[in-house]
DSSP file (Angstrom, degrees, kcal/mol; ACC not computed):
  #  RESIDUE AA STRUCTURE BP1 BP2  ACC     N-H-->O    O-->H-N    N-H-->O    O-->H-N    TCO  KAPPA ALPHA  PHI   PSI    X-CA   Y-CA   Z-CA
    1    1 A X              0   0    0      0, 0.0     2,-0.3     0, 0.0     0, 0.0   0.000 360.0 360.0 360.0 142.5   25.6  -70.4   69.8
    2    2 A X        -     0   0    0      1,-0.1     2,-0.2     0, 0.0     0, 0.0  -0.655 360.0-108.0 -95.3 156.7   24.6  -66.8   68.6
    3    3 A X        -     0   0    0     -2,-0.3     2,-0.3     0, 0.0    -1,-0.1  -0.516  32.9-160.1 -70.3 134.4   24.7  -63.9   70.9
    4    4 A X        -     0   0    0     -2,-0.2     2,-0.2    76,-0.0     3,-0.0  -0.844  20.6-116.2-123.2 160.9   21.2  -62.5   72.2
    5    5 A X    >>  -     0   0    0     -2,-0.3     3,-1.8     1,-0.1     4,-1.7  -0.583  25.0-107.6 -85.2 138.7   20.8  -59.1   73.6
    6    6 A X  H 3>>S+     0   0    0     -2,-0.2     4,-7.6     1,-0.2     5,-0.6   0.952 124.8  57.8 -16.3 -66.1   19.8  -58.4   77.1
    7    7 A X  H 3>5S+     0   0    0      1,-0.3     4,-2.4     2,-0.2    -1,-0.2   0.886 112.0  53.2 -54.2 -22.0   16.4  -57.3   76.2
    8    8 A X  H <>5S+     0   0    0     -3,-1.8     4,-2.0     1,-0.2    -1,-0.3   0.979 108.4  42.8 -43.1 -61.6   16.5  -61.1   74.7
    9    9 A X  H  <5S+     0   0    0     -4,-1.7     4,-0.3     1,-0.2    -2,-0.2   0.835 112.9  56.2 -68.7 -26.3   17.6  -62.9   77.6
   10   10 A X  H ><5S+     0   0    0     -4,-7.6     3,-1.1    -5,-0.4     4,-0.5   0.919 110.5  42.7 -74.8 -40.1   15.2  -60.9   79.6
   11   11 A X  H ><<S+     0   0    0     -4,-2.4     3,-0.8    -5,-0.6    -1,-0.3   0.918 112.1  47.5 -56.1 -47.2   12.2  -61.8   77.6
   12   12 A X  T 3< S+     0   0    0     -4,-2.0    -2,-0.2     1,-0.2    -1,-0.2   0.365 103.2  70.9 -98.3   4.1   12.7  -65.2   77.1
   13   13 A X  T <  S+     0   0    0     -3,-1.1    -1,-0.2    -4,-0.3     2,-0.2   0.777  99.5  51.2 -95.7  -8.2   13.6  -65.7   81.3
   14   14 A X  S <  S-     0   0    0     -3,-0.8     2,-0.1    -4,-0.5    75,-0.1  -0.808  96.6 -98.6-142.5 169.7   10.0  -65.1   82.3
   15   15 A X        -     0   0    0     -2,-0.2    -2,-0.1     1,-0.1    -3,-0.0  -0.440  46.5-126.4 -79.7 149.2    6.6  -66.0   81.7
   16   16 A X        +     0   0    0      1,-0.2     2,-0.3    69,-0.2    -1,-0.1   0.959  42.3 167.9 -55.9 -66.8    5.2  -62.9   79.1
   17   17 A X        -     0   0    0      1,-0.2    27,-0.3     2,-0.0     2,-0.3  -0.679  69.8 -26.8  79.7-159.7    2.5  -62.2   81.1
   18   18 A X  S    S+     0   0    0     -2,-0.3    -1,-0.2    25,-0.1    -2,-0.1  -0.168  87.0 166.5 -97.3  49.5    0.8  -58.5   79.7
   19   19 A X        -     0   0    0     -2,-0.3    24,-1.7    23,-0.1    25,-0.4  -0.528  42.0-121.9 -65.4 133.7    4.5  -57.6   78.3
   20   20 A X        -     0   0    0     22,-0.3     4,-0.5    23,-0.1    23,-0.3  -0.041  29.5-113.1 -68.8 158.4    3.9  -54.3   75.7
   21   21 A X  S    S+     0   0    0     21,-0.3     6,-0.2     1,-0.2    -1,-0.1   0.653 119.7  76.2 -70.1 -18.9    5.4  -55.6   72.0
   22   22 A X  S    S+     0   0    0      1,-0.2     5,-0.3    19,-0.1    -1,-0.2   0.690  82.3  69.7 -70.5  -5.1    8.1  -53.1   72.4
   23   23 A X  S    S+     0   0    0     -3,-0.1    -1,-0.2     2,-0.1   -12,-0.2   0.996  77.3 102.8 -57.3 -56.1    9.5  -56.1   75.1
   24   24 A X  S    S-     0   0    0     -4,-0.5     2,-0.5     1,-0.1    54,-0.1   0.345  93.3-111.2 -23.2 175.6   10.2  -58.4   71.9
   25   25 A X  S    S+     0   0    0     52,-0.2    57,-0.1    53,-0.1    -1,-0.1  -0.961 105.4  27.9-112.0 133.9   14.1  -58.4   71.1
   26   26 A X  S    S+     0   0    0     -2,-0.5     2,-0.4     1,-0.2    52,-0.2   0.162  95.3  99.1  98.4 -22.6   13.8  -56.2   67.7
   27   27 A X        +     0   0    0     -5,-0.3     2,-0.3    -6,-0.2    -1,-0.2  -0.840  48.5 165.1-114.4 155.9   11.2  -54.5   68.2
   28   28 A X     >  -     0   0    0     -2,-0.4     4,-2.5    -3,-0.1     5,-0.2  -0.723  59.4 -56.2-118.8-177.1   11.6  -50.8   69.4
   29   29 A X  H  > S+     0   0    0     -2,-0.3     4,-3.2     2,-0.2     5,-0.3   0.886 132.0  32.6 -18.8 -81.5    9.4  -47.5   69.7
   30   30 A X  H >> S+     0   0    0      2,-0.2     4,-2.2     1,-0.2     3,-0.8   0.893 115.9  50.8 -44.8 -76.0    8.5  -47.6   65.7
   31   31 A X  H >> S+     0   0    0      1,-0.3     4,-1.2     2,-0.2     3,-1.2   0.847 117.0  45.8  -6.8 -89.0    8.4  -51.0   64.9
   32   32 A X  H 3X S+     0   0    0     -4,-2.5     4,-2.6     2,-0.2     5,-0.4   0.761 112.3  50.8 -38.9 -46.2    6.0  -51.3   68.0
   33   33 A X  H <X S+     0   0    0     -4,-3.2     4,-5.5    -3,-0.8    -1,-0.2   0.907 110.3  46.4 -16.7 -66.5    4.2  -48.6   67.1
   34   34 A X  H << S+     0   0    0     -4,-2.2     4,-0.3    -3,-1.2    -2,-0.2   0.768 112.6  45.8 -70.3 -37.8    3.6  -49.7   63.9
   35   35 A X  H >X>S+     0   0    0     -4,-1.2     5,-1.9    -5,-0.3     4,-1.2   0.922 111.5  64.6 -87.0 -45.5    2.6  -53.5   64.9
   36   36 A X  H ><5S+     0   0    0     -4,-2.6     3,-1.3     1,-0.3    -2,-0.2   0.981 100.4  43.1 -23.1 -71.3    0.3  -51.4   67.7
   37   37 A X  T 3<5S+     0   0    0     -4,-5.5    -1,-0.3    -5,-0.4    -2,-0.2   0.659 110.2  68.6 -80.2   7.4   -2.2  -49.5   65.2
   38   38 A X  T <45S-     0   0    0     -3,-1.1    -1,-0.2    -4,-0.3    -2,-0.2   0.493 124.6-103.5 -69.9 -13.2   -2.2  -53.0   63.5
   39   39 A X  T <<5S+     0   0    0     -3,-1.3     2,-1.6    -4,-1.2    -3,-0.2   0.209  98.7  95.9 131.9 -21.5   -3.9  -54.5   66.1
   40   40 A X      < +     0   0    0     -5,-1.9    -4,-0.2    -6,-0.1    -3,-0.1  -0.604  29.4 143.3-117.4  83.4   -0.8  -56.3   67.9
   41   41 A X        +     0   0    0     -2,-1.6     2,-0.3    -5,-0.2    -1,-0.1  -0.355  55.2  70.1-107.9  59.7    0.1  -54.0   70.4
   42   42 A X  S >> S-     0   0    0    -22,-0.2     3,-1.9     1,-0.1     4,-0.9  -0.729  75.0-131.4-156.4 107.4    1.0  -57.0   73.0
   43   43 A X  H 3> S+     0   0    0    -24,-1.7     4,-2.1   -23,-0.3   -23,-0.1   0.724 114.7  54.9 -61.2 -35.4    3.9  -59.6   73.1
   44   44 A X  H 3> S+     0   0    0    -25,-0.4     4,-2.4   -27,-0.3    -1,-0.3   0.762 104.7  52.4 -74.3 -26.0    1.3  -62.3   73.7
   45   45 A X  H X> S+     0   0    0     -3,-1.9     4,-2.4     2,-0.2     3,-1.0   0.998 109.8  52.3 -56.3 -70.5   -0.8  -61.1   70.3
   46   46 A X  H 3X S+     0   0    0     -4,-0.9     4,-2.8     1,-0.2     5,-0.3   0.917 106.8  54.3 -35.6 -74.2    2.6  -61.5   68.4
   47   47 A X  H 3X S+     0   0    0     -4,-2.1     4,-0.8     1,-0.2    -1,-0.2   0.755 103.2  51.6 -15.0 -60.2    2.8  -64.8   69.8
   48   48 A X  H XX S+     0   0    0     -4,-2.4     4,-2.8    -3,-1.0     3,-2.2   0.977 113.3  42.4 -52.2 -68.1   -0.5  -65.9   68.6
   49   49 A X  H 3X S+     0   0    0     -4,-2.4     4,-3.6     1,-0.3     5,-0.4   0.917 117.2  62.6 -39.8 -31.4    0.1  -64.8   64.8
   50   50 A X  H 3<>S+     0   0    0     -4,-2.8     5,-1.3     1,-0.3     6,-0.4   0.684 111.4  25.1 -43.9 -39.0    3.3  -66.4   65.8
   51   51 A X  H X<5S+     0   0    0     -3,-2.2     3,-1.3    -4,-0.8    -1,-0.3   0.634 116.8  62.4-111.7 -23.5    2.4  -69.7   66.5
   52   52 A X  H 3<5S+     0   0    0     -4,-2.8    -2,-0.2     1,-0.2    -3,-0.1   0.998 107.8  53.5 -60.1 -57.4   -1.1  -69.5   63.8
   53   53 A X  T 3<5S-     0   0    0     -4,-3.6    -1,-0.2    -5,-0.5    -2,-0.1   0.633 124.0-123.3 -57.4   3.0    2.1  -69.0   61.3
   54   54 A X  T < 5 -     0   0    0     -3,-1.3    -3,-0.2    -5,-0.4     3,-0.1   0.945  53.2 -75.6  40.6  53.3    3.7  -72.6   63.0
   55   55 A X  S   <S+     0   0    0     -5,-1.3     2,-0.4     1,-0.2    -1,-0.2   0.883  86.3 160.1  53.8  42.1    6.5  -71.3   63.9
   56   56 A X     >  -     0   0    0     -6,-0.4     4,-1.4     1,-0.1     5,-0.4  -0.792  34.2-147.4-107.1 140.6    7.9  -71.1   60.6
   57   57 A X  H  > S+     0   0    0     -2,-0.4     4,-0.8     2,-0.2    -1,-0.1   0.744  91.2  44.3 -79.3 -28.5   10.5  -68.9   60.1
   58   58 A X  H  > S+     0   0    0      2,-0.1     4,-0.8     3,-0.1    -1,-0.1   0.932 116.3  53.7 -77.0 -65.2   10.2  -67.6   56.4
   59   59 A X  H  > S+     0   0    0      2,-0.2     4,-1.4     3,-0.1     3,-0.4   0.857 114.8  35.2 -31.7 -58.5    6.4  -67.2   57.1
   60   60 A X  H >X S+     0   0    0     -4,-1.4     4,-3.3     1,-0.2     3,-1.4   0.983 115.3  55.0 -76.7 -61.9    6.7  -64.8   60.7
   61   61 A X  H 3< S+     0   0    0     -4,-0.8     4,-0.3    -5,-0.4    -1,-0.2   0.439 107.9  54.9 -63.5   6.4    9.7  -62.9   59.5
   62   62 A X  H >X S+     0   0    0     -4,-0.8     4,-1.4    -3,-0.4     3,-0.7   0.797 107.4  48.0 -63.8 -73.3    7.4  -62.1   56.3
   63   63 A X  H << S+     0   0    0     -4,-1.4     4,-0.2    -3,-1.4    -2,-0.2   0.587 108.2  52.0-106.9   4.3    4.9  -60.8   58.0
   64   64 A X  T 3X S+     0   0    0     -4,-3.3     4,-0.9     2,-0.2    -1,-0.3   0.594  98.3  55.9-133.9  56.9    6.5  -58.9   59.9
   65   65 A X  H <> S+     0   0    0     -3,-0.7     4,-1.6     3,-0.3    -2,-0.2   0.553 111.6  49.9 -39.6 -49.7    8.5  -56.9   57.8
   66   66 A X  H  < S+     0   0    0     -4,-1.4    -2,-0.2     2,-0.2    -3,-0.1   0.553 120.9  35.5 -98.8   4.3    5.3  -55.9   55.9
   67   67 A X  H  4 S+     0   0    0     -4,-0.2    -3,-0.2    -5,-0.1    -2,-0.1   0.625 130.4  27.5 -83.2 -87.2    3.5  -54.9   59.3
   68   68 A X  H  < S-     0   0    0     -4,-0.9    -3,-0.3    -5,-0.2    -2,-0.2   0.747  95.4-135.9 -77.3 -52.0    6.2  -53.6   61.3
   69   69 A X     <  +     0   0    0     -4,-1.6     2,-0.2     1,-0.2    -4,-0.2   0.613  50.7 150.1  79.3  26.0    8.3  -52.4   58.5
   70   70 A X        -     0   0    0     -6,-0.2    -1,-0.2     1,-0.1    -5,-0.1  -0.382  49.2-108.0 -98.0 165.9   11.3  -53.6   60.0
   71   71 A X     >  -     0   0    0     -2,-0.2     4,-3.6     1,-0.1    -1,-0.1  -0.328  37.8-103.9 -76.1 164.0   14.5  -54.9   58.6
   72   72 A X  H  > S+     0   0    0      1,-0.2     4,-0.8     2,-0.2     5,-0.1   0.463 118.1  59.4 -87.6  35.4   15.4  -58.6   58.7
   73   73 A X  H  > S+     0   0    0      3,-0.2     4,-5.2     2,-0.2     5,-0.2   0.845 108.0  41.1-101.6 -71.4   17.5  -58.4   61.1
   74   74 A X  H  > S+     0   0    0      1,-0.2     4,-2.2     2,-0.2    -2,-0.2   0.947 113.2  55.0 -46.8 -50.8   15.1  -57.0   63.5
   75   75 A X  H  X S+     0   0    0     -4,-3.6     4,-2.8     2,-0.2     5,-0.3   0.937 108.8  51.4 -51.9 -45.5   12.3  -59.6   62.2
   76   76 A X  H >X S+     0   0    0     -4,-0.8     4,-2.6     1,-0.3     3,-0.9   0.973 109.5  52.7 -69.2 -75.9   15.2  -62.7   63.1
   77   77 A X  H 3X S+     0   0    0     -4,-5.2     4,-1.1     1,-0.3    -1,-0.3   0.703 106.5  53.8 -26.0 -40.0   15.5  -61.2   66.5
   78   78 A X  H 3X S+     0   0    0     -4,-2.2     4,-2.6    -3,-0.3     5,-0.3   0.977 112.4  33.6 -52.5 -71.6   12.2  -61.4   66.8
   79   79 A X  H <X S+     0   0    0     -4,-2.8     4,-1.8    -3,-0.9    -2,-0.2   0.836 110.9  69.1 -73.8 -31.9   11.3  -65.2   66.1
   80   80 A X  H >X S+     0   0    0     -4,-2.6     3,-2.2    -5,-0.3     4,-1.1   0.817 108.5  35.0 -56.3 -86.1   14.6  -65.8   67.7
   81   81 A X  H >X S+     0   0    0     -4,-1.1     3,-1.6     1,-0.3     4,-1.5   0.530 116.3  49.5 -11.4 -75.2   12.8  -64.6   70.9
   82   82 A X  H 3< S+     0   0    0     -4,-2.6    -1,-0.3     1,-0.3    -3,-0.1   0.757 111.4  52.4 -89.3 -31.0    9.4  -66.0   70.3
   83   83 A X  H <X S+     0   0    0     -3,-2.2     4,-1.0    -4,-1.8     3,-0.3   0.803 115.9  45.0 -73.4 -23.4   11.2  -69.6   69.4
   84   84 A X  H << S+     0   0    0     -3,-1.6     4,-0.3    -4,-1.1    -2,-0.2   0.666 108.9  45.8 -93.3 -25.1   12.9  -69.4   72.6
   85   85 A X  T  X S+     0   0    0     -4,-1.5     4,-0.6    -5,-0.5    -1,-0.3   0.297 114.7  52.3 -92.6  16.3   10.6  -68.4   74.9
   86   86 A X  H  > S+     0   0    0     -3,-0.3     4,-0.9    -5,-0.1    -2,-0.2   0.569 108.6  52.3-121.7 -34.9    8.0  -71.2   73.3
   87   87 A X  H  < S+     0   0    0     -4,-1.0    -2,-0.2     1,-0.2    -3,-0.1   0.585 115.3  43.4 -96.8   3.4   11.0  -73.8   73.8
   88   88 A X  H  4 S+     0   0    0     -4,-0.3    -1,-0.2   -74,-0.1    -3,-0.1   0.900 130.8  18.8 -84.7 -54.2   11.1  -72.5   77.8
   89   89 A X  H  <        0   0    0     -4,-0.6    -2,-0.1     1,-0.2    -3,-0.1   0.305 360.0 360.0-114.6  13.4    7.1  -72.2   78.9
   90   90 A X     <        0   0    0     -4,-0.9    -1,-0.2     0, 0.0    -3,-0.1   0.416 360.0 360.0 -85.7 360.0    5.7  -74.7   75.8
């Protein structure tokens, strides 16, 4: 089992609700920023492309690298979070 970060576990124990994007596990201050003046300034927006993308992993971590401008590190943190919190309240 891989290790998740607080800010993981903490996201993925409760329902999102209006959670900012900076909530995600990965993303911080820039990132978020960045995903923000694209239009997806919300954990539940991410979600959507998330789940429009089917949960694919090559696919999300794609696009957002080239939105957010993040490394893949951050991007895998990401969809780790969004896959786990879809396999709790989905």
């Amino acid at each position: 089992m891989s290790t998740t970060s607080q800010k993981h576990q903490h996201f993925v124990s409760e329902p999102m609700g209006d959670k900012p994007v900076t909530d995600l596990a990965g993303i911080g201050e820039k990132i978020g920023q960045r995903l923000s003046d694209g239009g997806f300034d919300k954990a539940y927006v991410v979600l959507g492309q998330f789940l429009v993308l089917q949960k694919d992993r090559e696919r999300f971590t794609l696009w957002l690298k080239e939105l957010g401008q993040c490394n893949i590190k951050q991007a895998n943190d990401c969809f780790q979070c969004l896959s786990e919190w879809c396999d709790q309240f989905l």
